[in-house]
N, C-alpha and C positions, 0 to 999 in steps of 0.2 A: 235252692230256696230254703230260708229260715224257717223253723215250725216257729207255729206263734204263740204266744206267751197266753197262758191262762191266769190272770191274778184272784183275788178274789175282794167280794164285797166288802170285807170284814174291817179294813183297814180303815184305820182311825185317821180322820182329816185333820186336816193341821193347816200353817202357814206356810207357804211355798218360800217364803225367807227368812226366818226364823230370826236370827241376829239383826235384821233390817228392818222385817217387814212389820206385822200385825202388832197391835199394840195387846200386850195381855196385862189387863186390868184387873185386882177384886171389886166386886159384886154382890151386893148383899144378898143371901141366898134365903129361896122360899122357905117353907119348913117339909122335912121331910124328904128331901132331895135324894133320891142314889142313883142316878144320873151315869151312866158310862161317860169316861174321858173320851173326848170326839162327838157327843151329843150334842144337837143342835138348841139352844139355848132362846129363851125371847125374855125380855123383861114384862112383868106385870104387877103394876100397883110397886113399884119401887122394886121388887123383887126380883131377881132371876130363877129360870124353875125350866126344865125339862118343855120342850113342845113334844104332845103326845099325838095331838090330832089332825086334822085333815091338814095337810101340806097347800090345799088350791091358794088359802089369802092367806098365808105363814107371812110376817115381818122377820126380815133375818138380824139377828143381836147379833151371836156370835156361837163358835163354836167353843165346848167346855176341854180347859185346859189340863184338867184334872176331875177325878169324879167327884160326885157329890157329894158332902158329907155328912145327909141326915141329920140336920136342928132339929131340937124340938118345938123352935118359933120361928117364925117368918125374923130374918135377918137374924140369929143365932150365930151365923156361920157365912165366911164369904167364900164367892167360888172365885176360882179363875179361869177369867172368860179371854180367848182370843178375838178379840170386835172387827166385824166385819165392817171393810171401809170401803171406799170408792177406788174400784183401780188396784186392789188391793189382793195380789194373787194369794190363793190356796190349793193344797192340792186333797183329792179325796179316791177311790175307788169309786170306778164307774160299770154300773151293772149293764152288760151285754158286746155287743163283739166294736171295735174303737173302727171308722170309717174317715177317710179324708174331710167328709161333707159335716163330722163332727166338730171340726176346729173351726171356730166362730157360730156353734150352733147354742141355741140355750137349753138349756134341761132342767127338771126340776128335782127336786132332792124326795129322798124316801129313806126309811130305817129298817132295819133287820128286830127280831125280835129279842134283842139285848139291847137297842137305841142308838145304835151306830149307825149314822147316816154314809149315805152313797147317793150319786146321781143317776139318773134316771132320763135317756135323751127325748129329746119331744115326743117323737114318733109312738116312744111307748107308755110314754107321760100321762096319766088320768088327770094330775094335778097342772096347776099352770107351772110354766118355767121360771123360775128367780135367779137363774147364775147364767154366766156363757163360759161354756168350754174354749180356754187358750189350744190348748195341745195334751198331748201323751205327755209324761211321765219316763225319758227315758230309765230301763229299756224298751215299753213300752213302745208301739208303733203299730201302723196303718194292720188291721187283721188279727189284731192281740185280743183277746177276751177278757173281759170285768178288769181294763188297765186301771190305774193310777194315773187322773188327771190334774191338768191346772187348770183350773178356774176362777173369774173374779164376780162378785154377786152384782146383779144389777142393783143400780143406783138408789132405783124408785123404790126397791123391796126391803132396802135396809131400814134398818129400824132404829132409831134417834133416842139418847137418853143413856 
């Protein structure tokens, strides 16, 4: 029997096809931005800017392509945002042990205390769910811990603009 793989949270989410998939856009950026690359992004008021707070009603923009680079004015500065689309895979690090019952489940996303988000499966979810888990990440597989999954955001959660 394989031992199973421990990965961990830390790992910065991206697009699961890089050359195909995710359109990465600039973005006029808030002011003040430092933002880790892989941080979950939403626009507001024409701007793009770090989501800090409660995860339950998050609109999901995009994930940040690159970190942020501190304007000192609301649009100073653009980011580059990976925009989340419909159908649209990505993959991230997912916090806790990877289960069959996981692929086609929904989970909701959460961050570490550098802004690096990760999923989070319902079960141990406080927040609502915004994504559905495809699958592991091989090498990832059934009994891996904090794997590397795909995922595509629900439809309704994304955020327009």
């Amino acid at each position: 029997m394989a031992t199973a793989i421990t990965g961990r949270t830390s790992i910065v989410g991206e697009p699961a096809q890089r050359k195909t998939g995710a359109k990465m856009q600039p973005c006029p950026e808030a002011s003040s931005q430092t933002y880790p690359r892989g941080a979950l992004l939403i626009k507001s008021a024409g701007f793009v800017n770090m989501h800090t707070t409660s995860f339950v009603s998050v609109s999901l923009y995009g994930l940040a392509a690159r970190s942020g680079r501190n304007g000192t004015a609301d649009g100073d500065k653009n980011a580059n945002v990976w925009r989340f689309q419909a159908d649209q895979p990505f993959k991230m690090a997912m916090s806790g042990t990877f289960t069959a019952t996981n692929r086609g489940a929904t989970a909701a996303l959460s961050q570490n205390t550098a802004g690096v988000c990760f999923l989070v499966t319902a079960s141990s979810a406080s927040d609502s769910s915004v994504v559905r888990i495809i699958d592991a990440v091989p090498p990832f597989t059934v009994g891996d811990v904090n794997p590397v999954v795909y995922f595509v955001p629900l439809t309704a959660k994304i955020q327009e603009g």
